[in-house]
N, C-alpha and C positions, 0 to 999 in steps of 0.2 A: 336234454330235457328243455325244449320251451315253453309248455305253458300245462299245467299238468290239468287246468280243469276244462281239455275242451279236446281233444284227438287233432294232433297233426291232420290239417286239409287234404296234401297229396293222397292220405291212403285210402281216404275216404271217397276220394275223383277216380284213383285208380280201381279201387275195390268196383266201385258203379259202372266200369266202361268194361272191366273183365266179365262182372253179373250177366251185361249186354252178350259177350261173346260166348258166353263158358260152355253152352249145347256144342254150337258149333269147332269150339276148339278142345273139347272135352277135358275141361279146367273145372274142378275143385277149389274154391273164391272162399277167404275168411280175411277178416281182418283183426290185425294185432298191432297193438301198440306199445312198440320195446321201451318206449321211455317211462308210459306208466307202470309198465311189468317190474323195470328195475329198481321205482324207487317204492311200489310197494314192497320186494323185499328186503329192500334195505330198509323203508321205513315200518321195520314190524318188531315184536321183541328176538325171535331169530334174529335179525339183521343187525338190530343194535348192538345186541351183546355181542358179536362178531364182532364187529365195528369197534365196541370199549375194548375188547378184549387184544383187538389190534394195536391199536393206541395205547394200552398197556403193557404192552411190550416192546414197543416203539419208547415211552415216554422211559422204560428202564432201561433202555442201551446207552450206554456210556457217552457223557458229552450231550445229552439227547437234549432238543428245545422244544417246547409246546407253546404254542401262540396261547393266551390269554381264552380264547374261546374253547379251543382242545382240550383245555385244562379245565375248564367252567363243567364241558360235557360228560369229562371222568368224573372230576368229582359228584358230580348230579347224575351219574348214568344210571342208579338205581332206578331212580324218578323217570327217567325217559323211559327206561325200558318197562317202566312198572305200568306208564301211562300212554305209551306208544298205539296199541291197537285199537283202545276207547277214543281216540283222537282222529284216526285215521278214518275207524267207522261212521263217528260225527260226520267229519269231512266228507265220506258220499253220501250223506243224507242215513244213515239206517240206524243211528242214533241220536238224534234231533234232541234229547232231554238232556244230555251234557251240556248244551248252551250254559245252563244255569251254575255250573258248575265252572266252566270256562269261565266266562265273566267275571266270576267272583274273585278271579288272581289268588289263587289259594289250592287248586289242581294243578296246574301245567307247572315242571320248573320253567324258569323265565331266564333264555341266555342274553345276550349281550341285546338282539334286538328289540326286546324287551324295555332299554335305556331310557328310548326317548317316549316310551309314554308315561315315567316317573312312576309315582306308588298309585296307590288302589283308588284313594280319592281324587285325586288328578286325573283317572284313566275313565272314571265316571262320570264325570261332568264333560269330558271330553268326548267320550261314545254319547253322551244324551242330547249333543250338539251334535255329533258327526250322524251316530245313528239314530237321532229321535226316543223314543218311549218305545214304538212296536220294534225297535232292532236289534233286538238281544241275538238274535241266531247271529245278522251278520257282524253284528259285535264280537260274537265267540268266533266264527269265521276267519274273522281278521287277526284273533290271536291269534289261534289254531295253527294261522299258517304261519307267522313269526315263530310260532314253534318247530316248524317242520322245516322252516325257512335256514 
């Protein structure tokens, strides 16, 4: 997964050069992008609870260690999976009204990346400087993705 808000180049150079030939080579041309296909399902609540439920049974085998964040997202996996597909939606654009909600630091749980923006009043004076007054979307944006991050 390199960059999940733009489609890897190649397939979009190759997908255009096969369009060119496809009469002639009698090709059926789609383009698919395996990296966003897999972290939308892992980032969905299917996925997640898969995912805790993995991790919960990992973290009960005998001798078992959980990193600091592993242990942040069981404990909080209700929240993730309760909040998981309202965040995802946001993120392509087909819910734009959860800005309001994101921002507010009081929807998303907040893991570890979460650290270095401190509490709630810290994070606003800090988005009214970074994102100005009109940048509440890409203020939630930016959480969003420390969420999914």
């Amino acid at each position: 997964m390199i960059q999940l808000n733009t489609p890897y180049p190649a397939t979009a150079y190759l997908m255009g050069f096969l369009q060119q030939h496809q009469a002639r080579l009698q090709l059926h041309v789609a383009q698919a992008d395996p990296a966003l296909e897999l972290f939308l399902r892992l980032f969905s609540r299917a996925g997640l609870t898969a995912v805790r439920d993995a991790l919960q049974a990992g973290a009960g085998a005998a001798g078992a260690k959980t990193s600091a964040a592993v242990q942040q997202f069981i404990d909080d996996s209700d929240a993730y999976i309760h909040t998981v597909d309202a965040v995802i939606r946001f993120l392509q654009g087909r819910d734009p009204l959860l800005a309001l909600r994101i921002v507010a630091r009081n929807f998303l749980p907040e893991g570890p990346r979460f650290a270095a923006l401190g509490d709630a009043d810290a994070t606003e004076a800090t988005f009214s400087w970074a994102f100005g007054n009109l940048g509440l979307a890409d203020a939630a944006k930016h959480l969003a993705s420390l969420y999914v991050d």
